[in-house]
N, C-alpha and C positions, 0 to 999 in steps of 0.2 A: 717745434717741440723736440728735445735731445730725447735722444732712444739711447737706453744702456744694453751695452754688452757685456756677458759674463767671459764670452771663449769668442776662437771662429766662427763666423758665422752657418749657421747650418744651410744646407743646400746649395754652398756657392763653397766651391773649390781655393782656395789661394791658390792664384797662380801672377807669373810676373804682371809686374803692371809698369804705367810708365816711369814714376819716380823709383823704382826697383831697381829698373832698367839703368836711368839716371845714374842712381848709386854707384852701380857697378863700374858704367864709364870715368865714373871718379876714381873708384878703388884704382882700376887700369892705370889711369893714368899718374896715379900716387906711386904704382911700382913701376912702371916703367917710363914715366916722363911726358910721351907722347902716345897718338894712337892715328889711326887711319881709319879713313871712312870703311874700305870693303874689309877689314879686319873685325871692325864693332860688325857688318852688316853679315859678319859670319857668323860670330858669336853670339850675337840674339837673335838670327833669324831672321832678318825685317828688313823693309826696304832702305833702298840707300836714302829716299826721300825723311824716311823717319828719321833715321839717324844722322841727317843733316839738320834735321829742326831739333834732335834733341844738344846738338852741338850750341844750336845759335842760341835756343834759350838759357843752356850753362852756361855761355857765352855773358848773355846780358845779366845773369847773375853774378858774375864774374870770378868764378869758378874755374875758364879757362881761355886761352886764347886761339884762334882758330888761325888756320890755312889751308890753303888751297890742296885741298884731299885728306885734311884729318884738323888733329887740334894738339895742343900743350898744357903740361901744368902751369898754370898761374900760383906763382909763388905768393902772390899778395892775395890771397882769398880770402886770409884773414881779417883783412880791413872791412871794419862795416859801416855799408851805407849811412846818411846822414838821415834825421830821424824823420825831417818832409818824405825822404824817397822810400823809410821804412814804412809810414803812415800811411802811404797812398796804393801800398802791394795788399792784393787779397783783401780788401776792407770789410767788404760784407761778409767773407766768411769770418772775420775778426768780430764783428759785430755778434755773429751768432754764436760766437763760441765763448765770447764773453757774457755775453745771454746766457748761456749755459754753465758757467762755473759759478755765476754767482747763483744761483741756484742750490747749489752744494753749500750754500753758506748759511748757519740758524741765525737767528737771534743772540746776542749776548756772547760769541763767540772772540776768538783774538785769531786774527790772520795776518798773514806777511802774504803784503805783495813785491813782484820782483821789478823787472826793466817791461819798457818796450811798449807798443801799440796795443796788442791782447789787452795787459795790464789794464791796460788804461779802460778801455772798453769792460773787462769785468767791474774797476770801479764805478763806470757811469751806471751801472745795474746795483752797485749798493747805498746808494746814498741814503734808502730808506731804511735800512735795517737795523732795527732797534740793539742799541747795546752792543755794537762791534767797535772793535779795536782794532785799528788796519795801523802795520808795521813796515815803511818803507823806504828804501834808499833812491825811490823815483820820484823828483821835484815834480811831474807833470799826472803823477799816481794821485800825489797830497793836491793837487791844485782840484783836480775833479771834486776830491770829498769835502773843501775845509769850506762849505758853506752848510753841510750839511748838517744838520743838529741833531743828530742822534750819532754820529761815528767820531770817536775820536782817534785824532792819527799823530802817531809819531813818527818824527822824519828820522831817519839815522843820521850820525855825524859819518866827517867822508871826507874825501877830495873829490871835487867838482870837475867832471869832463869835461874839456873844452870842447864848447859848442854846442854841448847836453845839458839836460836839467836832470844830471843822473851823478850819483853818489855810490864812490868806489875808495877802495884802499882797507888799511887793518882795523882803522877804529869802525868803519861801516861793518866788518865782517865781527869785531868782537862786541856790537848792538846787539845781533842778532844771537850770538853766543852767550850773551846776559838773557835773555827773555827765551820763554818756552812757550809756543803757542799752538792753539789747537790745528787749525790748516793753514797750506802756504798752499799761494797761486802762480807757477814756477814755466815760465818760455824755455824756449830751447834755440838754436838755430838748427837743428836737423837732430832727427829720430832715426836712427839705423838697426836692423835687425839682427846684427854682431857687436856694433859699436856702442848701442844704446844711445844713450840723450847725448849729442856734441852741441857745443858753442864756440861762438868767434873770437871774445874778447876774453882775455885771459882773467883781469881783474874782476869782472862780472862774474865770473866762472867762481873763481874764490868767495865773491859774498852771496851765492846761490850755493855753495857747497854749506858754507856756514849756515845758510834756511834750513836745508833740506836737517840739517844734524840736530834742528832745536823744535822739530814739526812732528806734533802727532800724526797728519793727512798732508801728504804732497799729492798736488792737483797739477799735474802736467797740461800745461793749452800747446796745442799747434794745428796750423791748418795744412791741410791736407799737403800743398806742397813744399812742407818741413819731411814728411813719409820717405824714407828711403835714401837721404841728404846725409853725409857726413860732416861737419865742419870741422874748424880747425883745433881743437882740442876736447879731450873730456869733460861730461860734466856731470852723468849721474851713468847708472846701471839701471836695468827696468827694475831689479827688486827694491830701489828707492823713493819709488815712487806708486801713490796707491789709486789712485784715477789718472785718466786721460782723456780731456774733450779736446775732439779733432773733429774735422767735416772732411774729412777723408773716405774715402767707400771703404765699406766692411769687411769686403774682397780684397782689401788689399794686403801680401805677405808683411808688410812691416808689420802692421796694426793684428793680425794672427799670431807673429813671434809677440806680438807684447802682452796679449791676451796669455799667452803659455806661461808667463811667469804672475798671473794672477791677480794682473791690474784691471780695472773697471773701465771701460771702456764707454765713453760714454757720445754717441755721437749728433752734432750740433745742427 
């Protein structure tokens, strides 16, 4: 069952936590290139053991490259995984939080869905919903719904990524720039609590800017370890967006700074 939030949560402090933590090793490492294990183990306090595992798992996100006594910026962070090895990270929370957005969704409604795993998972929760109009430039978004017989979906025109069933470029971004619809259900690759919403691919960025500008209700999805993540470019500000379902703890400082500019908080 999703519990909403209005604010902070009451009786539990924001304090750092580990994708916080995360974040910051990123920032570091964005201004100054490199870092060292006893230099992170000064500046947050923690063992050298933690901040060895918090090395390996940026690591296998590949966020950075490690050596023997610290790590580096990976300059290719930008590149993202392929959509097998997207599909198969955090599933269950993806499950529940797509259980949870479509929720937010009436009857008789017009929605823009975006890219990605979430996505897909809030469509398998709408196939019933009488009278919706689902908008999207994810071939694997329309594939969930187009047995459905009550949603009708248009797909955007686009340029096909190789390798994706996903649709990018200007004519996808000026679909979404014709049509005005009630909410969109909007990924991110990382939630930061200065940076606001970032994402990896730049072209997706551009037809998610374009949703976000034709949408009465932006519905932010991410799961908990998006919290505190920067990726490689902007892609929205918290006041563009008007919910957020996450399965992230309530404690935690990102999900506190995003509640402060008066988004719904909703968690899965």
């Amino acid at each position: 069952m999703a519990q909403h939030m209005a604010g902070p949560t009451r009786g539990g402090r924001c304090t750092m936590s580990l994708t916080n933590r995360r974040a910051r090793i990123i920032e570091q490492l964005e201004r100054a290139g490199s870092v060292s294990v006893p230099e992170l183990v000064s500046l947050f306090e923690v063992s050298e053991m933690t901040i060895r595992r918090d090395l390996a798992d940026l690591e296998d996100q590949g966020m950075l490259r490690r050596y023997r006594g610290g790590a580096v910026w990976d300059r290719q962070r930008n590149l993202v995984p392929p959509y097998a090895q997207r599909k198969a990270r955090n599933s269950a929370e993806k499950r529940r939080i797509g259980a949870a957005a479509a929720r937010l969704i009436s009857p008789g409604e017009t929605l823009a869905i975006d890219y990605g795993t979430t996505a897909i998972e809030a469509a398998r929760h709408l196939t019933s919903t009488p009278g919706l109009t689902v908008l999207t430039p994810d071939i694997h978004v329309a594939l969930e719904l187009v047995e459905s017989p009550t949603v009708k979906v248009i797909v955007t025109g686009g340029v096909l990524r190789p390798g994706e069933l996903m649709l990018t470029g200007r004519d996808t971004e000026r679909t979404f720039e014709r049509h005005f619809v009630d909410k969109a259900i909007i990924g991110s690759g990382g939630i930061d609590a200065d940076r606001g919403l970032t994402d990896f691919n730049i072209d997706e960025i551009a037809v998610k800017q374009a949703m976000i500008s034709s949408v009465r209700h932006v519905i932010a999805v991410a799961d908990a370890s998006k919290l505190g993540v920067v990726a490689f470019s902007s892609l929205a500000d918290f006041n563009a967006i008007d919910t957020l379902v996450t399965t992230a703890d309530p404690r935690d400082p990102t999900l506190c700074k995003v509640a402060e500019h008066g988004v719904e908080i909703v968690l899965a």
